[in-house]
MIDODO-849779 format. One record per residue (C-alpha): residue in three letters; x, y, z. Coordinates in steps of 0.001 Angstrom, whole numbers, plus 524288, in hexadecimal, padded with zeros to 5 digits. Example, Ala and Ser with C-alpha at 12.3 -4.5 7.8 and 13.67 -1.06 7.14 Angstrom:
ALA8300C7EE6C81E78;SER835667FBDC81BE4;
***
This chain:
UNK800008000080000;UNK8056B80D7B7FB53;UNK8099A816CE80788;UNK7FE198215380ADD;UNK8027482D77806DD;UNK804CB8372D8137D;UNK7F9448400B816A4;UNK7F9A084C778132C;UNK7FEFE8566681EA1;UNK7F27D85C5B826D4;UNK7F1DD86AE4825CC;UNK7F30F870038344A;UNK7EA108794383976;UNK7EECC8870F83D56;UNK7F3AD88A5B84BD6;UNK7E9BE891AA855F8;UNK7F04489D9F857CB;UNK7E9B58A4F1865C6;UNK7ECBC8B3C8867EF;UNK7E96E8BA65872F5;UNK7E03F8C5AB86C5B;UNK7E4608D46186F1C;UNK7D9DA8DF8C87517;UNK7D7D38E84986AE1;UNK7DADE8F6D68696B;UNK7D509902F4864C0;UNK7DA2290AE785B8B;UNK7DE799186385E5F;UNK7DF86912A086C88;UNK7EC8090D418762C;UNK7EAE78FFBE87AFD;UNK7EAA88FE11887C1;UNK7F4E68F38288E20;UNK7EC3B8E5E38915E;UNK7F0028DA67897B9;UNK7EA548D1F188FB4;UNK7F14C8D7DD88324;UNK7FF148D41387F4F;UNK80A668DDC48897E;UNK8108A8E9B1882CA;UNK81A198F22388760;UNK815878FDEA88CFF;UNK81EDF9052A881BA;UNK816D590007877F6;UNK8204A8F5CA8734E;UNK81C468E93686B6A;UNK8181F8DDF18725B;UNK823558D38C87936;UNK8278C8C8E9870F3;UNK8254B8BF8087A57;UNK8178A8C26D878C5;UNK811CE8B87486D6C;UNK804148B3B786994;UNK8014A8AB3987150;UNK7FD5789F41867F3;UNK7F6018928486BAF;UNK7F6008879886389;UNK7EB8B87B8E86418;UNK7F2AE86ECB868A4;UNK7E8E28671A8613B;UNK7EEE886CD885418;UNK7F9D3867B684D64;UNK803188722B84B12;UNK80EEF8711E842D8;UNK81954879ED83AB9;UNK816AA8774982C57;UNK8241887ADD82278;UNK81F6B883E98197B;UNK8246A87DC980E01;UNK81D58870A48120E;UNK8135A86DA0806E1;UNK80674866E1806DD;UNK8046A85AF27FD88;UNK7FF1185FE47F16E;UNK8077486B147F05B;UNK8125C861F87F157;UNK80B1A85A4E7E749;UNK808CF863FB7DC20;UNK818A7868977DF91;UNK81C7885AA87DC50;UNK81462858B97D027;UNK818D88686D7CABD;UNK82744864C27CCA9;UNK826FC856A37C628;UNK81DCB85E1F7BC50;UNK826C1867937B864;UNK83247860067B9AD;UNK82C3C859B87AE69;UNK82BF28672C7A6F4;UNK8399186B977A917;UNK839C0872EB7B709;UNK83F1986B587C266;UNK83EB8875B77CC5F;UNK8332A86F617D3B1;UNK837F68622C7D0AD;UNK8469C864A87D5EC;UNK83E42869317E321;UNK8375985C8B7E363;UNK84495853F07E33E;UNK84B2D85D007EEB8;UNK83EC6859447F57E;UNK8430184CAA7F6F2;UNK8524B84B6B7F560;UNK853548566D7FFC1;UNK857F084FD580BA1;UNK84EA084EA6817F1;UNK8586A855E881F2B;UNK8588C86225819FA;UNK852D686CC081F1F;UNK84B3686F1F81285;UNK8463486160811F7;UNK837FC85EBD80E92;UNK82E0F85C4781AE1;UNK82A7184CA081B80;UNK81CE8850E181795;UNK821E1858B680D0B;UNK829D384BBF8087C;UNK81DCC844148083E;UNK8164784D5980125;UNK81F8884ECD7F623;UNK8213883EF07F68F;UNK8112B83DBD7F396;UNK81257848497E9C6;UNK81CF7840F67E128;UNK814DA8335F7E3C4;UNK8079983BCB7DD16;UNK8123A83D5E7D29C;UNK81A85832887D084;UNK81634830A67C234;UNK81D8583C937BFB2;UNK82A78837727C5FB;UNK82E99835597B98D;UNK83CA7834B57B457;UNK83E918429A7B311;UNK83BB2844647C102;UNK844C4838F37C6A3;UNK84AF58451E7CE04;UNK840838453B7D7BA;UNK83F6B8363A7D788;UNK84D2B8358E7DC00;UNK84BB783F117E69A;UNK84256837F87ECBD;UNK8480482B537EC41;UNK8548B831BD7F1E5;UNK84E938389D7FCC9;UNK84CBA8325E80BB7;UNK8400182B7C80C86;UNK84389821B7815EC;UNK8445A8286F821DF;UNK839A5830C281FED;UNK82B8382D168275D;UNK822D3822A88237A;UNK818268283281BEC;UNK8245C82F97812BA;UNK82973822C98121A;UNK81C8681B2680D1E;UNK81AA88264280391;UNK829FF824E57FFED;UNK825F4816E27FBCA;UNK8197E819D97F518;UNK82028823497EC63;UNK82B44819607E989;UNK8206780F627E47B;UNK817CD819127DB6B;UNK8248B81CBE7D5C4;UNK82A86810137D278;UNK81C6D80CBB7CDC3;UNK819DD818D87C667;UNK8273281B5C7C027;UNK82E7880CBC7BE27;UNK83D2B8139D7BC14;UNK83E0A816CC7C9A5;UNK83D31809E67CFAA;UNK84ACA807DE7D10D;UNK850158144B7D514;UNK844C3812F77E02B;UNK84AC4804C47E1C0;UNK85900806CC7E405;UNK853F58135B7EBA4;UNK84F0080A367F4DA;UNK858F97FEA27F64E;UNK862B48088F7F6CC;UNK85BDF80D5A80348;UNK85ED17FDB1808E7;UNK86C87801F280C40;UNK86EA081020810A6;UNK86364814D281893;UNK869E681C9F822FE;UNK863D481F3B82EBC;UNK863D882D6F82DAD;UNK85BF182B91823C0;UNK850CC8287482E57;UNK852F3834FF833DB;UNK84D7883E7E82C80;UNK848B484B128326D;UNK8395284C1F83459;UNK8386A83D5B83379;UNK836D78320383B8C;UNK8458282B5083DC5;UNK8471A81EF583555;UNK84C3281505838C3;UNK855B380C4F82DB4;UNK850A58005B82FF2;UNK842448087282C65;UNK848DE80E9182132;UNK84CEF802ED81CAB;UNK83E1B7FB4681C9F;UNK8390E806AC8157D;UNK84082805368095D;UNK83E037F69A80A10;UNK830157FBFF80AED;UNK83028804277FFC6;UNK839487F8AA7F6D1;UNK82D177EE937FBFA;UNK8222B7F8807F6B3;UNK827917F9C07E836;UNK82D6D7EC157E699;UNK81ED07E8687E94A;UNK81B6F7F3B17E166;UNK8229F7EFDD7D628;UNK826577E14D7D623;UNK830677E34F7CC13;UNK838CC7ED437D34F;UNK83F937E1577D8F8;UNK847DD7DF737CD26;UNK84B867ECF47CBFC;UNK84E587EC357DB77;UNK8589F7E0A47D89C;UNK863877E87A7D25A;UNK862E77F52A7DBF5;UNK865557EB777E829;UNK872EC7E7CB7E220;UNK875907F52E7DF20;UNK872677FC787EB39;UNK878277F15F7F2C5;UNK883927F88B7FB5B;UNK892207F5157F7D2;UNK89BE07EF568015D;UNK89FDA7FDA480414;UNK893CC7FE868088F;UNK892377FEB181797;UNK88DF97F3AC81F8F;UNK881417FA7382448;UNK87D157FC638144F;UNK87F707EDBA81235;UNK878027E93281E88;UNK86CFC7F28B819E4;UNK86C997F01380C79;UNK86E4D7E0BA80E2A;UNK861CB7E05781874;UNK85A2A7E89380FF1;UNK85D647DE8A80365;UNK8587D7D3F180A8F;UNK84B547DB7C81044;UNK849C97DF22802A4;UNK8469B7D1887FEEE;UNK83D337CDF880929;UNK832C97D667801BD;UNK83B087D4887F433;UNK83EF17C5147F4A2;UNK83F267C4B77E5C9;UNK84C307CBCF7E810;UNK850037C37C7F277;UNK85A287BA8A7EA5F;UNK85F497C8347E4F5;UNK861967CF077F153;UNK8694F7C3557F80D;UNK871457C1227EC92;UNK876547CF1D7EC06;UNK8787B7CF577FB5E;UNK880007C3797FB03;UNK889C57C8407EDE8;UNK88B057D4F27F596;UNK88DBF7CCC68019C;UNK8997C7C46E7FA52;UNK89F637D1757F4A7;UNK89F9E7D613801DE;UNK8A64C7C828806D1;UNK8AEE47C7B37FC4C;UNK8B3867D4897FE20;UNK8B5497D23980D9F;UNK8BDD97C5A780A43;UNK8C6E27CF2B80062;UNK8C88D7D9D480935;UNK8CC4C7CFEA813F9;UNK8D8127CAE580D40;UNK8DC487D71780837;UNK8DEEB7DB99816EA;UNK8EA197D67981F82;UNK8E7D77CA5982563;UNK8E6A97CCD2834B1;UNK8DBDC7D9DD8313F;UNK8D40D7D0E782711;UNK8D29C7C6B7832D5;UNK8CE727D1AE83B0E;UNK8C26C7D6758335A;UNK8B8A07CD2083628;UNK8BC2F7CC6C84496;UNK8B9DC7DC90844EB;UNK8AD947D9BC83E78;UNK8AA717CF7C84A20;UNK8AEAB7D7E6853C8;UNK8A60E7E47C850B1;UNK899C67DAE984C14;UNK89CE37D77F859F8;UNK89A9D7E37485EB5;UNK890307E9B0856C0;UNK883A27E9C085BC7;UNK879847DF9985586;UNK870537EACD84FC6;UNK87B367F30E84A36;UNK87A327EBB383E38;UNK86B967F1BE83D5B;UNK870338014E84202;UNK8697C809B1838B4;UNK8750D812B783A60;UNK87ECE8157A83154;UNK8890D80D78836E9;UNK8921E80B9B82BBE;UNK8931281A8182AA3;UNK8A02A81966831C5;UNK8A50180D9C82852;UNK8A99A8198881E51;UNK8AD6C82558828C3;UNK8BADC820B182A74;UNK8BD06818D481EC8;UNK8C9E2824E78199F;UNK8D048823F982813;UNK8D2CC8150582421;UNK8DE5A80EE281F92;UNK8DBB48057981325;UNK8DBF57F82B81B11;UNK8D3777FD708274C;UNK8C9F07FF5F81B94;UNK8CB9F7F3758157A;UNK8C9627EE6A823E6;UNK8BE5E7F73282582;UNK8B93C7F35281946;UNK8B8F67E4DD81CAB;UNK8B1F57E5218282C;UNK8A74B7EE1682387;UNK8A5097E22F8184E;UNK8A68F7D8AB822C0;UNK89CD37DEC682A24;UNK8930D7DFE481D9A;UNK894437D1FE819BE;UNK892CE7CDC182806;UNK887BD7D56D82AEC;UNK880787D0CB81CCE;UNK883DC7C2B881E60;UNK87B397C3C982AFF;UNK871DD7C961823E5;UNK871457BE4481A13;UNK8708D7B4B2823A8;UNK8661D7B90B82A6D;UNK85E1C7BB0081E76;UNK85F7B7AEC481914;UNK85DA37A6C682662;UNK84E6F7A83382428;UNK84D5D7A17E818E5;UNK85703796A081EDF;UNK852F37951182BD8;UNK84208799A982AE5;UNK8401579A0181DF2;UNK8395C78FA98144F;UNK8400F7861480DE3;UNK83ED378C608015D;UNK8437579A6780892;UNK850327913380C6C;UNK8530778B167FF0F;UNK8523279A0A7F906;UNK859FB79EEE801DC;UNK863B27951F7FF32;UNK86141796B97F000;UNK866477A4B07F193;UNK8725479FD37F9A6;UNK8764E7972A7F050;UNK873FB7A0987E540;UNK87B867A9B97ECFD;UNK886E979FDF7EDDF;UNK8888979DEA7DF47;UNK886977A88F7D878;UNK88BCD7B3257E2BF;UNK893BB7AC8E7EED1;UNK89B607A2227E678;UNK8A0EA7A9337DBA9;UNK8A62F7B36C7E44E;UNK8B3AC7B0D17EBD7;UNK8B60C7B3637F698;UNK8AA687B4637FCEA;UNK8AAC57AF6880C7F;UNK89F147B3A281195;UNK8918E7B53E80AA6;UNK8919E7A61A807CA;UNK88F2D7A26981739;UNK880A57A837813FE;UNK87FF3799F980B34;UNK88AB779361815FC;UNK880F67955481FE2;UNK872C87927A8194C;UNK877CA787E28105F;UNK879D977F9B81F7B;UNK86C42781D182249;UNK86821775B881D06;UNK86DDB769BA817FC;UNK867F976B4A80B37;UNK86DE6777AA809E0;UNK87B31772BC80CD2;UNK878C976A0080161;UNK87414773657F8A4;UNK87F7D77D097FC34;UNK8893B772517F9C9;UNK8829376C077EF5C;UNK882B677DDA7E6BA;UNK8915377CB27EA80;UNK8951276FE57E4AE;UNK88DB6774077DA6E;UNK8942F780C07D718;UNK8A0CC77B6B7D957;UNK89F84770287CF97;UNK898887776C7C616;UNK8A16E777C57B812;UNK89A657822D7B2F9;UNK89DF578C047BE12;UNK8AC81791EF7BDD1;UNK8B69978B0E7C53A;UNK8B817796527CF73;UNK8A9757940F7D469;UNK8AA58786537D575;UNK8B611788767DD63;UNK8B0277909D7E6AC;UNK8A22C7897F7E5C2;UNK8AAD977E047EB4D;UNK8B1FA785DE7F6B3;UNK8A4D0788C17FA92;UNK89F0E77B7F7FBFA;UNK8ABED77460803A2;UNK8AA817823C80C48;UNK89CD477F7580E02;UNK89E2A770AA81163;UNK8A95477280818F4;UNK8A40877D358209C;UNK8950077C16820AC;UNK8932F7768982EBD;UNK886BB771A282C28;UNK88B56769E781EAA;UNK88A6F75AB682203;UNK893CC750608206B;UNK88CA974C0381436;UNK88D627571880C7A;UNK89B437576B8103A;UNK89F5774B7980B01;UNK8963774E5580033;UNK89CC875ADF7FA9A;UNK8A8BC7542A7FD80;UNK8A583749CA7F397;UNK89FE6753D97E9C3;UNK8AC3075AED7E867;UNK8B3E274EB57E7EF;UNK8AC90748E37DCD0;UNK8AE1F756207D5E1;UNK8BD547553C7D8B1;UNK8BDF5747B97D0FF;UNK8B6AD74C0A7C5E7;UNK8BFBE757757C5C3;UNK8CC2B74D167C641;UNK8C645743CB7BC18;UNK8C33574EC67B289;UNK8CF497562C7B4EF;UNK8DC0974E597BBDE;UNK8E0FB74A1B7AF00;UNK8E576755427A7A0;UNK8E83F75B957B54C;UNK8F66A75EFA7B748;UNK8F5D3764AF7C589;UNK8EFAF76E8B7CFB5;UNK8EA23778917C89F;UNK8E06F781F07CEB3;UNK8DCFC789567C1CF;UNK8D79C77D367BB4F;UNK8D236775EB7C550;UNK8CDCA77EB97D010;UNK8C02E779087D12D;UNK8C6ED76C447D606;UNK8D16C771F57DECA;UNK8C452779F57E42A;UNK8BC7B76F0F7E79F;UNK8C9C1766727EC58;UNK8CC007721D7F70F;UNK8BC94770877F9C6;UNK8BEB6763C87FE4E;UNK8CA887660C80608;UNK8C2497705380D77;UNK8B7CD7699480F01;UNK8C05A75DC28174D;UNK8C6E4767DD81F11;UNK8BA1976B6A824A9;UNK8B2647601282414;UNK8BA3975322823BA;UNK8B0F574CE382F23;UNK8A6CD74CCA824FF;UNK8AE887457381BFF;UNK8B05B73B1F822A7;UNK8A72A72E78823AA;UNK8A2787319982DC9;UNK8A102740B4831AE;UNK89A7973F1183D6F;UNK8A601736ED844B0;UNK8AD03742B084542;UNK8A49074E4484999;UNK8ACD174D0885725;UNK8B9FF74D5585253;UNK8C02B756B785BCE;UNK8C84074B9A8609B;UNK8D4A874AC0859D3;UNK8D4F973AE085D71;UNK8C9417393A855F8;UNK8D3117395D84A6C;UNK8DE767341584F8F;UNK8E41E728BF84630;UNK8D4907278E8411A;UNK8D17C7274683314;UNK8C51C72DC982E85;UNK8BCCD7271E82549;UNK8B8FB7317F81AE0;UNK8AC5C7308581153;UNK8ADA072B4B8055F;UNK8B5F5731E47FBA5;UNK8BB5B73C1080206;UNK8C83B73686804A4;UNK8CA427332F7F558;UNK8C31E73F217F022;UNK8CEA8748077F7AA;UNK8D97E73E837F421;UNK8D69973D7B7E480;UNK8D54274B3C7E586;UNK8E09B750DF7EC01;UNK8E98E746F67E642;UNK8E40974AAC7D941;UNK8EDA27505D7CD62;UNK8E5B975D6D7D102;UNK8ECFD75F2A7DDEB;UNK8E307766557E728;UNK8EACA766A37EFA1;UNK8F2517706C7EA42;UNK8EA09779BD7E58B;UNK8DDEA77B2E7F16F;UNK8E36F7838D7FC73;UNK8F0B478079802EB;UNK8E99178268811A2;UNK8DCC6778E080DF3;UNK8E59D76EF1806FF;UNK8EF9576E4A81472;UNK8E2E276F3A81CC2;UNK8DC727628D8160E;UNK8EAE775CCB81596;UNK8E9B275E7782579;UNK8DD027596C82853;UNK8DE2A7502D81D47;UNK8EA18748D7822FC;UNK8E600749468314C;UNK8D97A741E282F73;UNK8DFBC7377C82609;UNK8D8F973BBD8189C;UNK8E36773E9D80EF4;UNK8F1917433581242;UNK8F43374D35807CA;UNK900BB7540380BD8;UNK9097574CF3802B4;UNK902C3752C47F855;UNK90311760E57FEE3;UNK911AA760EB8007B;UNK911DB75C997F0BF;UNK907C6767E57EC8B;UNK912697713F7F471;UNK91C2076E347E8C3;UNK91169770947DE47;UNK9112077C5E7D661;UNK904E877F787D2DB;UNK90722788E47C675;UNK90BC177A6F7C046;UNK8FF7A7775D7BE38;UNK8F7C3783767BC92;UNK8F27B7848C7AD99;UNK8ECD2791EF7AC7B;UNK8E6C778F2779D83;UNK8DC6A786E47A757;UNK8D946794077ACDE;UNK8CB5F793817ABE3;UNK8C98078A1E7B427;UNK8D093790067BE93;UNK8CCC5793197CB8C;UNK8D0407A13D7CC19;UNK8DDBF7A1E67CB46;UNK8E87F7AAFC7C46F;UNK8E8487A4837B742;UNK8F8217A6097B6D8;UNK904AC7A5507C0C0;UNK90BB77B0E87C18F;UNK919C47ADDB7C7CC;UNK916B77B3427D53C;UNK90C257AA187D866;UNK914617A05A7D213;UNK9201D7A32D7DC24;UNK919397A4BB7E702;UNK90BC579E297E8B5;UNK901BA7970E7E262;UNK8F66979A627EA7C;UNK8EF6879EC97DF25;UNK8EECA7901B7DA08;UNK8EA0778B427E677;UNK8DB2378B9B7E9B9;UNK8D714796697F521;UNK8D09C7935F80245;UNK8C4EF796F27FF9F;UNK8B946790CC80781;UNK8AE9E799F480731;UNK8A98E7969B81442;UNK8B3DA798E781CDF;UNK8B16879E0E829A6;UNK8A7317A8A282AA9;UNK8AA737B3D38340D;UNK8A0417BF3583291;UNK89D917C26B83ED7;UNK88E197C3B783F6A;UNK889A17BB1E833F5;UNK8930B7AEB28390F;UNK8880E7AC2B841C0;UNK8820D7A4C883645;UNK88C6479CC583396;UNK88F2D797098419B;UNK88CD678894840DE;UNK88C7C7863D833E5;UNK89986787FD831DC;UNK8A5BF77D3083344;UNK8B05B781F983ACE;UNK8BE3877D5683895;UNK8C0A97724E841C4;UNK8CE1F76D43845DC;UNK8D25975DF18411B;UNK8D336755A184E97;UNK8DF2975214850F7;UNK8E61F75C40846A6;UNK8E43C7696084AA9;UNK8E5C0766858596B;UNK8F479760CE856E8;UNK8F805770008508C;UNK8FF7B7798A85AAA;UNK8F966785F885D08;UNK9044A78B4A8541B;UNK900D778372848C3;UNK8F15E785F284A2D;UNK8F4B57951684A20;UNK8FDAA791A583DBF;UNK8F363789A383689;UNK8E9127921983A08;UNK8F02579E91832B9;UNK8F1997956C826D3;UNK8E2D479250826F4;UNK8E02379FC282533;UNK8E2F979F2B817B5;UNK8DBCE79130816E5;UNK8CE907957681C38;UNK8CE937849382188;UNK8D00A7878582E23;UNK8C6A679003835CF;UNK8C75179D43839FB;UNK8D14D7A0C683013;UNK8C96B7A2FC8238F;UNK8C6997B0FC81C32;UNK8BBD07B7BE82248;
***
């Protein structure tokens, strides 16, 4: 139902005025002095100031001081419809009026009354067929001017006008569009404080432009496609402060509670705004020294830890200070800065995310569930997957994938998918199959089953690779056969973590804090999983060469101590094995993403570049608001009875500086 337009002011009646009447006088005659008349001085000067009328005034009247310049309704009215008529003809005097109407600020002394606002607002609605192109000036103005902390009744009228003009004239609909989603991110709260109006609260400010984007989406169904476009462009960047992505990001998703055919649209541009934001974290992270980049996350800890839980929700301009100060810094306290203010963001918003999707997991139908996991997934592929680096974002799947066991299976089942997919490049089945062996060998809630299960997938895929491939292969070479040096380091991850559930019998050895349990005992492993690993590493390929030096000795550890396979012969070979021997860059294409020639100082000095990197995209998460989600469904790194409690205190402190470059061990990965 339209808003009622505001009743038009009532005219006041005038004041009682009382004076005491004077005795009148003859003429020709001299007045005799009375009492009862007003006291003059006996030299015939004029009456003491201090002497007034004396002037009464009825308390049942409502008396008030009226600006002179204040105009009734339909003078307003025929002043609106002269200037846009004229305007027409050439003269723009009384049109060029009409715009400082509204674009002059409620501050200023001159500013129009709030009646006087209203009245001019009614008078353009009687005329919005004449808001024409040639009088976008106006148009503008109003659209530009504050409307959202005025009263109510402005407000409704506001809205009203904003419908019959997207109705009436179709080319405004998205300037009144991005007016309005722009508004989703930098309300202020002054802005609720204008003179002769109720305050205004943000939050208030806020619902009324979801008010006013409800009443002409329903107005005009169509407006949602021309919506789509202006959320990615009025979305804030990562200079941004944290209190315009918070905003923005909980406005996005109360957009689509009254909009859900943009629901897929919204989520999907908050999550690859999300990853640019992670990615860029992880960058700026390694480009500062190593003892300040550990320190960022624990500052961020430490003041989450001492903000109070609402200050999240302060309507004030908190961030103002973010920029104050920003030319008194040197360039790494900004980098520093700059870090935890993204930190921060990508915290805050991964909260966010969680929360919003935890309805559809935990009370929602099963058919809210599966399309809320539909948009994960969709998330993962086309957005999360292709883009490296990315450490964060992909807990939101981590986390709801464990929800359910058919979930796991439908995670796990996407990633094997991706990864052995020949018609995707080799780079995203590489990383499709870091995610799945971080997902089984981290996912707390993955069972034994599908353990052994992925573990068999990626084996069977490893001998197809040999079969097809081992003949004309003439040694390790990562820029022809990346895929399979990929999924070999999968594997080797995936035992690390969880070699109890590759053995016969899992269960035997949920208690295995006692080293004896070990002692001179050999483990019966499932089927295949021995001779899988030994055809494989002992293959002309040489694995073990090209996955990462720190997973390869880690296996090689764990690996020997429980009796599997005793592989550090072979290590102490690959040490006098020169990669570049084998490298054939005319195979470049199907490379992983390596330099596609040697230039003589990697030659001489290292050939990291032709060894596969650590990357296991769920690695420890460390956020410290949104890891809330993530406790208990996440495997930590447990010790190997009866091998880690024989190293010295020196050697742990040794072997724990060399995992941070591994990410195996816990504690030490990237944040």
């Amino acid at each position: 139902m339209a808003p009622a337009i505001p009743r038009q002011a009532v005219a006041l009646p005038a004041p009682v005025v009382k004076r005491i009447p004077r005795q009148s006088n003859l003429s020709g005659t001299v007045r005799k002095r009375d009492d009862s008349d007003m006291d003059l001085d006996r030299d015939g000067e004029s009456p003491s100031p201090s002497k007034r009328p004396k002037v009464a005034f009825d308390a049942a009247v409502d008396v008030r001081i009226v600006d002179e310049w204040e105009k009734n309704l339909e003078t307003i009215r025929e002043e609106v419809r002269r200037a846009i008529e004229k305007r027409g003809r050439g003269d723009s005097s009384e049109y060029d009026r009409l715009k400082e109407v509204f674009s002059t600020s409620p501050t200023d002394n001159d500013a129009p009354s709030p009646t006087s606002m209203r009245y001019y607002t009614l008078a353009l609605l009687g005329n919005v067929s004449m808001l024409n192109k040639s009088c976008s000036g106006v148009v503008h103005a109003i659209l530009k001017s504050e409307w959202l902390g005025r009263e109510e009744t402005y407000v409704a009228l506001y809205i009203r006008f904003l419908g019959n003009l997207v109705s009436v004239q179709a080319g405004y609909i998205r300037l009144v569009l991005k007016m309005l989603i722009t508004a989703l991110s930098n309300v202020s709260s002054s802005s609720g404080r204008l003179p002769r109006n109720p305050i205004i609260r943000v939050p208030e400010m806020y619902g009324r432009v979801h008010t006013a984007l409800k009443y002409l989406l329903q107005l005009i169904p169509s407006a949602s496609g021309v919506l789509s476009p202006i959320l990615s462009e009025t979305f804030p960047s990562s200079y941004d402060t944290r209190k315009a992505h918070i905003d923005y990001v909980r406005n996005l998703l109360r957009l689509t509670d009254y909009a859900p055919e943009l629901k897929p649209e919204v989520l999907a541009l908050i999550t690859d705004r999300l990853v640019k934001i992670d990615v860029q974290i992880q960058i700026d992270i390694e480009e500062l020294e190593e003892d300040v980049g550990e320190g960022v996350v624990q500052d961020v800890s430490q003041s989450r830890a001492d903000m109070p839980e609402d200050a999240d929700d302060d309507s004030d301009d908190s961030d103002a200070e973010s920029i104050s100060s920003d030319d008194a810094l040197d360039e790494e306290a900004q980098r520093v800065k700059n870090v935890k203010a993204n930190v921060e963001k990508m915290d805050i918003v991964m909260d966010i995310l969680f929360t919003f999707y935890e309805s559809s997991f935990s009370t929602g139908s099963s058919k809210d569930c599966e399309d809320a996991f539909d948009l994960l997934l969709t998330h993962f592929s086309t957005i999360i997957l292709p883009t490296y680096r990315s450490r964060l974002t992909q807990f939101l799947l981590f986390h709801f994938a464990q929800t359910s066991p058919i979930l796991i299976d439908r995670f796990a089942g996407t990633a094997v998918q991706l990864a052995f997919d020949k018609g995707r490049p080799p780079i995203l089945k590489q990383s499709a199959a870091a995610y799945l062996a971080s997902f089984v060998a981290r996912g707390a809630h993955v069972p034994s089953g599908v353990v052994k299960d992925v573990f068999a997938i990626i084996g069977d895929q490893l001998d197809g690779i040999r079969f097809e491939h081992e003949s004309n292969c003439r040694g390790p070479d990562l820029r022809r056969y990346g895929t399979f040096y990929a999924m070999v380091q999968a594997l080797l991850y995936i035992f690390c973590f969880r070699w109890r559930d590759l053995t016969a019998s899992p269960e035997d050895y949920v208690e295995d804090d006692d080293p004896a349990t070990f002692d001179g005992r050999e483990l019966t492993w499932a089927a295949g999983i021995r001779d899988t690993l030994t055809r494989t590493i002992y293959s002309t390929f040489n694995p073990l060469k090209v996955c990462s030096p720190s997973i390869v000795n880690e296996f090689a550890r764990i690996a020997n101590h429980l009796r599997f396979l005793y592989v550090f012969p072979l290590i102490e070979t690959n040490k006098r094995i020169r990669l570049s021997q084998f490298s054939d860059p005319s195979q470049s294409s199907l490379a992983y993403t390596q330099p596609n020639r040697e230039t003589a100082l990697t030659a001489k000095k290292d050939e990291s570049y032709q060894q596969l990197d650590t990357y296991f995209p769920f690695d420890p998460y460390h956020l410290p608001l949104s890891k809330r989600w993530i406790e208990g469904d996440y495997v930590e790194w447990k010790g190997i009875p009866g091998l880690d409690e024989n190293r010295t205190a020196a050697n742990t402190d040794t072997e724990e500086e060399e995992g941070e470059e591994s990410g195996v061990e816990e504690g030490t990965e990237t944040e």
